[in-house]
VOPAMI-864371 format. One record per residue: residue number from 1; x, y, z of N, C-alpha, C, CB in turn. Coordinates in Angstrom, 2 decimals, always signed. Each point is the difference from the previous one (the first is absolute). Glycine has a CB too. Layout:
// VOPAMI-864371
[NUM; [X; Y; Z]; [X; Y; Z]; [X; Y; Z]; [X; Y; Z]];
...
This chain:
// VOPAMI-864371
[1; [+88.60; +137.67; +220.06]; [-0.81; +0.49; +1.09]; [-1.48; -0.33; -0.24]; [+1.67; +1.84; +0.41]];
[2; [-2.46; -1.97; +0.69]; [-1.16; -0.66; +0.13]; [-1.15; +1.01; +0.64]; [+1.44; -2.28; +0.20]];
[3; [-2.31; +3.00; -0.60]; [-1.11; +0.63; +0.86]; [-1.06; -0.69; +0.23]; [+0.56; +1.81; -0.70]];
[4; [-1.22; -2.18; +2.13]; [-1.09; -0.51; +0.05]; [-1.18; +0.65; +0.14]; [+1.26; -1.36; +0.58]];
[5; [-2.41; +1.37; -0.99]; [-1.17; +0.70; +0.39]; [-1.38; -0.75; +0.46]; [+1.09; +1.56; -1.56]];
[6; [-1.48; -1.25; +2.63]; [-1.13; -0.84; +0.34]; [-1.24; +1.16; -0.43]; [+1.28; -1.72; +2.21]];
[7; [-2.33; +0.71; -2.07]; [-1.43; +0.51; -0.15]; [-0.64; -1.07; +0.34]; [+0.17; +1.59; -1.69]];
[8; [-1.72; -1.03; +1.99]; [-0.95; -1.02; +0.37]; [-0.39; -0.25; +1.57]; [+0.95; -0.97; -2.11]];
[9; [-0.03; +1.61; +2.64]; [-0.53; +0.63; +1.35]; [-1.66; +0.15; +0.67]; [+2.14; +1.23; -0.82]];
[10; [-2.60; -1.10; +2.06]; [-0.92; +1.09; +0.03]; [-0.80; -0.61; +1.25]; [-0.09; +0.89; -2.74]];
[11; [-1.05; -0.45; +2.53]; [-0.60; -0.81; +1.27]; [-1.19; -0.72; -0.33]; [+0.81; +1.64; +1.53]];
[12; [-1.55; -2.64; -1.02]; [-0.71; -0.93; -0.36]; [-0.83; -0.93; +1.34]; [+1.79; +0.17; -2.20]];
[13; [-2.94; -0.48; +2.25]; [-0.62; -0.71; +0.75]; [+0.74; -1.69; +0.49]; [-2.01; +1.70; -1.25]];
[14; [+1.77; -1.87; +1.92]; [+0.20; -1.54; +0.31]; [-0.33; -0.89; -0.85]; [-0.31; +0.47; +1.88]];
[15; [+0.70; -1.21; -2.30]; [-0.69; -1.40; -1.36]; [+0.61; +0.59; -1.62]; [-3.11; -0.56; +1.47]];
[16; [+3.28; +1.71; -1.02]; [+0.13; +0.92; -1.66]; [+1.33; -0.53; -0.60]; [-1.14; +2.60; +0.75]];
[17; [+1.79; -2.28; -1.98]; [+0.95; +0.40; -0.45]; [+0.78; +1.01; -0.36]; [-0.84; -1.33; -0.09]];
[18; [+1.72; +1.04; -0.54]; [+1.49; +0.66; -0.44]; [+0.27; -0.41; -0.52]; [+0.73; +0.62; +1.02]];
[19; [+0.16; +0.10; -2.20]; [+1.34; -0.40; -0.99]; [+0.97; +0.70; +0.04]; [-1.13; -0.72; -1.40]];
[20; [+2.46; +0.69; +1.96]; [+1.05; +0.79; +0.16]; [+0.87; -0.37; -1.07]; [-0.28; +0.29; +2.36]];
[21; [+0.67; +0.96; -2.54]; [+0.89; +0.07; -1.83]; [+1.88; +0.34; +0.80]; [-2.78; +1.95; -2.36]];
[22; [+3.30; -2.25; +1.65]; [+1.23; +0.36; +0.08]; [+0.91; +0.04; -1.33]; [-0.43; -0.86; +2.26]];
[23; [+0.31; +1.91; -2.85]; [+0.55; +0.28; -1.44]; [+1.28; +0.36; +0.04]; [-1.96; +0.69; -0.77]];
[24; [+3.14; -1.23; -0.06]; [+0.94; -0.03; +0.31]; [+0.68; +1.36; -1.24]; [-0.28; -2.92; +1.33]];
[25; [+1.14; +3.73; -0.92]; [+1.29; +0.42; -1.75]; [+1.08; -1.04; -0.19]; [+0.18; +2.81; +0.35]];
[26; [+0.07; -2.06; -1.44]; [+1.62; -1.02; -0.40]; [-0.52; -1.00; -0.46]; [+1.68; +0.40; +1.72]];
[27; [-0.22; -0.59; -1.63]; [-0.16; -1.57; -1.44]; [+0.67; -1.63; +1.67]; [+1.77; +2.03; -4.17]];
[28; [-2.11; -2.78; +3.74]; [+0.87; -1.34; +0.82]; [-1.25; -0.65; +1.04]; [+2.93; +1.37; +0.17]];
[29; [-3.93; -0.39; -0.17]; [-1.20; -0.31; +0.91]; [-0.69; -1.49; -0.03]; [-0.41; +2.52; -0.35]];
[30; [+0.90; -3.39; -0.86]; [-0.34; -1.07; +0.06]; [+0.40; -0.92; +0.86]; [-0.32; +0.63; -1.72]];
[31; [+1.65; -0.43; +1.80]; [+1.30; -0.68; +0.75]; [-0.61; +0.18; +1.61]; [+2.39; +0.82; -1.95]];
[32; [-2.80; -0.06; +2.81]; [-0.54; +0.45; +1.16]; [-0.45; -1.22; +0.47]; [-0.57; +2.29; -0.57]];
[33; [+0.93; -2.39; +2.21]; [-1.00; -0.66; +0.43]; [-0.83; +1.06; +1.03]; [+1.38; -2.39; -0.41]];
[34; [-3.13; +2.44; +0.45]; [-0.35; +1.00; +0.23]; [-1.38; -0.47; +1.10]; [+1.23; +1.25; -2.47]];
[35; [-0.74; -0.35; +3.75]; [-0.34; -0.34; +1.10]; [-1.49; +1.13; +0.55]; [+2.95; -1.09; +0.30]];
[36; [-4.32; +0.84; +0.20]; [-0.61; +0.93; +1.19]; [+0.75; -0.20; +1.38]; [-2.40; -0.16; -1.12]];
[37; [+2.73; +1.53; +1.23]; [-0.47; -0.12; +2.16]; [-0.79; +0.63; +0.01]; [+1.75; -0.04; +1.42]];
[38; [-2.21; +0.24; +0.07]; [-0.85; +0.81; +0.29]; [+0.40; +0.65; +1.75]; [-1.82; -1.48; -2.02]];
[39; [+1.66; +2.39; +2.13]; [+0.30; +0.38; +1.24]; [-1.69; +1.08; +0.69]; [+3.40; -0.10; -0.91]];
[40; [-3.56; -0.73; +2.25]; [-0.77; +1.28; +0.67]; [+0.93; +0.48; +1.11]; [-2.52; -0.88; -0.43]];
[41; [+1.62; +2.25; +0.90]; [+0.44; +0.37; +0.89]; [+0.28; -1.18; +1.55]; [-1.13; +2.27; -1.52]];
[42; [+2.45; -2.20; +2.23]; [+0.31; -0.59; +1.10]; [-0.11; -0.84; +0.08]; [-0.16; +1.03; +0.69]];
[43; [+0.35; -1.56; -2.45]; [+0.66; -2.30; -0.42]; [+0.85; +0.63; -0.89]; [-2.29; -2.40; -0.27]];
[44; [+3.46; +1.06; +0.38]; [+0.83; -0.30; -1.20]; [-0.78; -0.47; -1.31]; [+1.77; -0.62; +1.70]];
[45; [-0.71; +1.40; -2.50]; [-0.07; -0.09; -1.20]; [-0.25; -1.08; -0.66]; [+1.07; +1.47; +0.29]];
[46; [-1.93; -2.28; -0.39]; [-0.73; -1.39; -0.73]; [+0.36; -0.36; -1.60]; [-2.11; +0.60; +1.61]];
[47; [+2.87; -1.64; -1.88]; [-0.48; -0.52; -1.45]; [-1.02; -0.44; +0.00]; [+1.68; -0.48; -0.63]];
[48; [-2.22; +0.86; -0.69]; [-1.39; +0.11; -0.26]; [+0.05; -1.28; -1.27]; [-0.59; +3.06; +0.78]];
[49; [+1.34; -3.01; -1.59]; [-0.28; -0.62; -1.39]; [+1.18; -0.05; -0.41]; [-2.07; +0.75; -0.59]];
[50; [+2.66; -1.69; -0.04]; [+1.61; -0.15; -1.45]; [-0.60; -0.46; -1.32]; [+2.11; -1.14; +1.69]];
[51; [-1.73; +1.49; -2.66]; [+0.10; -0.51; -1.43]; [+1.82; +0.00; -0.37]; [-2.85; +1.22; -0.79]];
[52; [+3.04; -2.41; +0.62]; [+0.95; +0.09; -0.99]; [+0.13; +0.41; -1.33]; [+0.18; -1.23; +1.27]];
[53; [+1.13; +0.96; -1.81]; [-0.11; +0.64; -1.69]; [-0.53; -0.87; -0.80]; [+1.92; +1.23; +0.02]];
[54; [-1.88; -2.79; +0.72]; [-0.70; -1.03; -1.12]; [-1.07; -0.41; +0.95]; [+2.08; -1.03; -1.63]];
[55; [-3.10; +1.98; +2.40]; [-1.05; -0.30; -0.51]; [-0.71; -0.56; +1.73]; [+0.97; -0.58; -3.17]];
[56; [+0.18; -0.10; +4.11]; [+0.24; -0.69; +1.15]; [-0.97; +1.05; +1.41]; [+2.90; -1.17; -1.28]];
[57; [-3.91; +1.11; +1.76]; [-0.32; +0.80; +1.05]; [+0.03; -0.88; +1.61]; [-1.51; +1.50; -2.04]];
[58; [+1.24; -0.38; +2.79]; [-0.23; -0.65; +1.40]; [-0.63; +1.03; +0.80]; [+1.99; -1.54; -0.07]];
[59; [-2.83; +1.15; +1.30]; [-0.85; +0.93; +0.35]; [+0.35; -0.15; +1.48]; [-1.87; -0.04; -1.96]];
[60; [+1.46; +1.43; +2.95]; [+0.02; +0.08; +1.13]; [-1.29; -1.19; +0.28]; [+1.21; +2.75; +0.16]];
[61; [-1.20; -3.60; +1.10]; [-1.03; -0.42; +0.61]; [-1.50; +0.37; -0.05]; [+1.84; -0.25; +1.01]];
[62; [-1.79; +1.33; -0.55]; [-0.68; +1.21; +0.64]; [-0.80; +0.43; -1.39]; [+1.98; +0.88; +2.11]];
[63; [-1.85; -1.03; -3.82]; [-0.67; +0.30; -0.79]; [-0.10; -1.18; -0.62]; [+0.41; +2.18; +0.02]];
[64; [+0.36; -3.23; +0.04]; [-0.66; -1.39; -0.99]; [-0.72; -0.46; -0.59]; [+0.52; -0.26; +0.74]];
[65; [-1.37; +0.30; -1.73]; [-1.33; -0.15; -0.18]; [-0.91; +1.33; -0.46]; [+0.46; -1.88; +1.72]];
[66; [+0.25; +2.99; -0.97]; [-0.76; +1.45; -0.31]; [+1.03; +0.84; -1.29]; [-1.09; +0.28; +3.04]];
[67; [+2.04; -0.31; -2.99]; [+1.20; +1.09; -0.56]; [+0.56; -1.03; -1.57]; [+1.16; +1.30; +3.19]];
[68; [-0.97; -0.56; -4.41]; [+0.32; -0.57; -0.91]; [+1.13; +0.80; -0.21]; [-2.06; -0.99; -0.72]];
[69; [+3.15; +0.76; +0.10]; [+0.96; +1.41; -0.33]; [+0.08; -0.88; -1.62]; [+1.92; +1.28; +2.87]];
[70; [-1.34; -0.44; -3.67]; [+0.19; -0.33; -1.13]; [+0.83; +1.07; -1.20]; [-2.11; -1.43; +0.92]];
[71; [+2.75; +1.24; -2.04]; [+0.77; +0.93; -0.65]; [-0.42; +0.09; -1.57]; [+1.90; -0.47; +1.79]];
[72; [-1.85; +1.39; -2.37]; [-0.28; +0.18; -1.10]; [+1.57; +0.71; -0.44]; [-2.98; +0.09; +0.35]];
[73; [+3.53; -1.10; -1.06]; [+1.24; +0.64; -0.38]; [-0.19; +1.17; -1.07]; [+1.14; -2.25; +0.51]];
[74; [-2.17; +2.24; -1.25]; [+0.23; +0.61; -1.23]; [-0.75; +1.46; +0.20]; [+0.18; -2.40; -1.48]];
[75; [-0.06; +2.38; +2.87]; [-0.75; +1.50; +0.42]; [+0.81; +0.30; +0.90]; [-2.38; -0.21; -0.30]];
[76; [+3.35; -0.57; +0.98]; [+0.52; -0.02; +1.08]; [+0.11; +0.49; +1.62]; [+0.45; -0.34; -2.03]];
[77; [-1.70; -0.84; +1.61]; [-0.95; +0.70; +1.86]; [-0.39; -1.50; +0.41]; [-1.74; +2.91; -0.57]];
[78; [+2.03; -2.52; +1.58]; [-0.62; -1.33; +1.30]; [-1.09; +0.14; +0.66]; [+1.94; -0.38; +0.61]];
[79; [-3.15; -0.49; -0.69]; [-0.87; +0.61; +0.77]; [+0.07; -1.35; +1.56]; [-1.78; +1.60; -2.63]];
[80; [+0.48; -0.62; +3.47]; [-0.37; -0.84; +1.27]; [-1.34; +0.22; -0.33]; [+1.86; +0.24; +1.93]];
[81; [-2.44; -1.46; -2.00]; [-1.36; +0.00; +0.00]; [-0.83; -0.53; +1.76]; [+0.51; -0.58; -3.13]];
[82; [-1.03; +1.70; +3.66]; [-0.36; -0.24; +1.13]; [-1.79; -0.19; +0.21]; [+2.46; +1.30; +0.51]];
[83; [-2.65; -2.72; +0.07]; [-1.45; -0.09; -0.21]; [-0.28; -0.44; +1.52]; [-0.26; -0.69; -2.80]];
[84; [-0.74; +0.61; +3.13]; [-1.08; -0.06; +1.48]; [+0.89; +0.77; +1.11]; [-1.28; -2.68; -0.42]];
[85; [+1.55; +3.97; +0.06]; [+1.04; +0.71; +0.94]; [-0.61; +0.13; +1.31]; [+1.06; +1.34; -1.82]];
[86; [-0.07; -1.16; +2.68]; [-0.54; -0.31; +1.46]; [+1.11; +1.29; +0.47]; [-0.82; -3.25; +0.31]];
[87; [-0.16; +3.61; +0.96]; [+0.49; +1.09; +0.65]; [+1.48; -0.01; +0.31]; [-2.22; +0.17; +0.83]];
[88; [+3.01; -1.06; -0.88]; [+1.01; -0.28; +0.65]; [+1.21; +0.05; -1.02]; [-1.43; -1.29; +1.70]];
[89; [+1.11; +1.17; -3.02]; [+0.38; +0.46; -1.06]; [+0.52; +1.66; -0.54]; [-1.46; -2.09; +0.00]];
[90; [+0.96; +2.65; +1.17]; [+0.14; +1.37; -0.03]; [+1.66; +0.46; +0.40]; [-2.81; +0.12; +0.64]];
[91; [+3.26; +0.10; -1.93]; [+1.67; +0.76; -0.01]; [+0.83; +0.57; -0.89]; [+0.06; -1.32; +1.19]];
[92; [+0.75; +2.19; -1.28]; [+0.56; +0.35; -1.00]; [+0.63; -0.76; -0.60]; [-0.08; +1.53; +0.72]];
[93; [-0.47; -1.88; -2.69]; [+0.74; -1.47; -0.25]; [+1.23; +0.53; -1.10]; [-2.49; -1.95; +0.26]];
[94; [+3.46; +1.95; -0.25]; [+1.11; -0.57; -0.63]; [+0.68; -0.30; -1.16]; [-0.69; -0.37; +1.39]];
[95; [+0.48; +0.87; -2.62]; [+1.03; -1.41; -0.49]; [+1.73; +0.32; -0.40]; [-2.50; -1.02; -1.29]];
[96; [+2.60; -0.06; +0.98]; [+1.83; -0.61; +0.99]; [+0.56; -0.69; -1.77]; [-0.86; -1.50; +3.84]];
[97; [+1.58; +2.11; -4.61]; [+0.51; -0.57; -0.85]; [+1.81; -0.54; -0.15]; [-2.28; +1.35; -0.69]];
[98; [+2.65; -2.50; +0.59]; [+1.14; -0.35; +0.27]; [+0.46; -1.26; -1.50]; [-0.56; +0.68; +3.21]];
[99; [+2.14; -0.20; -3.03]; [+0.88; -1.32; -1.15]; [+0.15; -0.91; +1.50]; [+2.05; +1.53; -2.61]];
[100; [-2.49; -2.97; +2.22]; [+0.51; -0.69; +1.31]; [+2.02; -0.03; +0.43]; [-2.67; -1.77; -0.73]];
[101; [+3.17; +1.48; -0.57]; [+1.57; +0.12; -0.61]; [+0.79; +1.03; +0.04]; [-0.70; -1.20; -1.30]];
[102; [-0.22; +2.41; +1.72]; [+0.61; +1.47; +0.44]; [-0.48; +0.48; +0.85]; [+0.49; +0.52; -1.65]];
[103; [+0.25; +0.60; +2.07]; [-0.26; +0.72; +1.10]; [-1.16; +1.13; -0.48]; [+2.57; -0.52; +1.06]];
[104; [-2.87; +0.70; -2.21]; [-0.91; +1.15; -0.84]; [-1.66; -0.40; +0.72]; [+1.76; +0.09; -2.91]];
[105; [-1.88; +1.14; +3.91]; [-1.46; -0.14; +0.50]; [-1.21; +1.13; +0.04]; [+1.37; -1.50; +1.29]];
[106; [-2.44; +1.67; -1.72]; [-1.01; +1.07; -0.13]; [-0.44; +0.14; +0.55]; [-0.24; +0.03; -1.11]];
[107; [-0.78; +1.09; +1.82]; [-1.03; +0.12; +0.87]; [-1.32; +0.83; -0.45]; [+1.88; -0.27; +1.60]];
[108; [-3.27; -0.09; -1.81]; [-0.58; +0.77; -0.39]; [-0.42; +1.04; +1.98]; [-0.81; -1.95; -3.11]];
[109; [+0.02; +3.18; +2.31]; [-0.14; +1.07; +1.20]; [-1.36; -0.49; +0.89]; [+1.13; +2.24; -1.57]];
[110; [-1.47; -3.39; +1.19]; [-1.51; -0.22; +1.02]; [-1.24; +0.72; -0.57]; [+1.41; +0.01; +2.24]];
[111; [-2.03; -1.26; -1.63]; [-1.60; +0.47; -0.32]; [-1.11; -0.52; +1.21]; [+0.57; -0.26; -2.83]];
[112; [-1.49; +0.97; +2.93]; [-0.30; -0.11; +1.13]; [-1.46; -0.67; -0.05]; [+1.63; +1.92; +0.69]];
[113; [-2.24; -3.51; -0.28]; [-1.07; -0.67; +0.00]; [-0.34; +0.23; +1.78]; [+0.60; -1.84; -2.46]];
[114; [-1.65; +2.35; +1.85]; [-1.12; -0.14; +1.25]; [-1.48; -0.68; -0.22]; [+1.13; +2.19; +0.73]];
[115; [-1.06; -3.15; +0.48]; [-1.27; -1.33; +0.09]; [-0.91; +0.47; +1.40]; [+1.79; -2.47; -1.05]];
[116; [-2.74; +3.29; +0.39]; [-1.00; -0.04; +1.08]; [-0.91; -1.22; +0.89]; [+0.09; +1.92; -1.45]];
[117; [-0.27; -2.22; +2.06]; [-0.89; -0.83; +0.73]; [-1.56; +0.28; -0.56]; [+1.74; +0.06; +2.16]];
């Protein structure tokens, strides 16, 4: 079994940053491939970011250039590094831990980024 925990939440000006944490329990967390969404109110639920277990990412459009995600196995946390945030960025973000080879899937409880204008 797998608990996820986010942090790094909060609210922030336009241009500013973020670092969203997602700290994992248990043991196998390496093996994960480990995903952001993000959801606001009255849109679907958005991928935001993937890391694979070796290392492999891919990014929504919409952050390319702005959003880094990355893993520190030996702490076993994934971060999202969010830079020149823009109002539109504003949503409860996510993270999504999965075995691609199994059906075994996590959910952390949300955290909530707000991008003022």
């Amino acid at each position: 079994q797998v608990q996820l925990v986010e942090s790094g939440g909060g609210l922030v000006q336009s241009g500013g940053a973020l670092r969203l944490s997602c700290a994992a329990s248990g043991s196998r967390f390496s093996i994960f491939t480990v995903e952001w969404y993000r959801q606001a109110p009255g849109k679907q639920r958005e991928l935001v970011a993937t890391i694979m277990s070796g290392g492999s990412t891919n990014y929504a459009d919409s952050v390319k250039g702005r959003f880094t995600i990355s893993r520190d196995v030996a702490k076993k946390t994934v971060y999202l590094q969010m830079d020149s945030l823009k109002p539109e960025d504003t949503a409860v973000y996510y993270c999504h831990a999965r075995i691609p080879w199994a059906q075994e899937n996590y959910w952390g409880q949300g955290t909530q980024v707000t991008v003022s204008s």
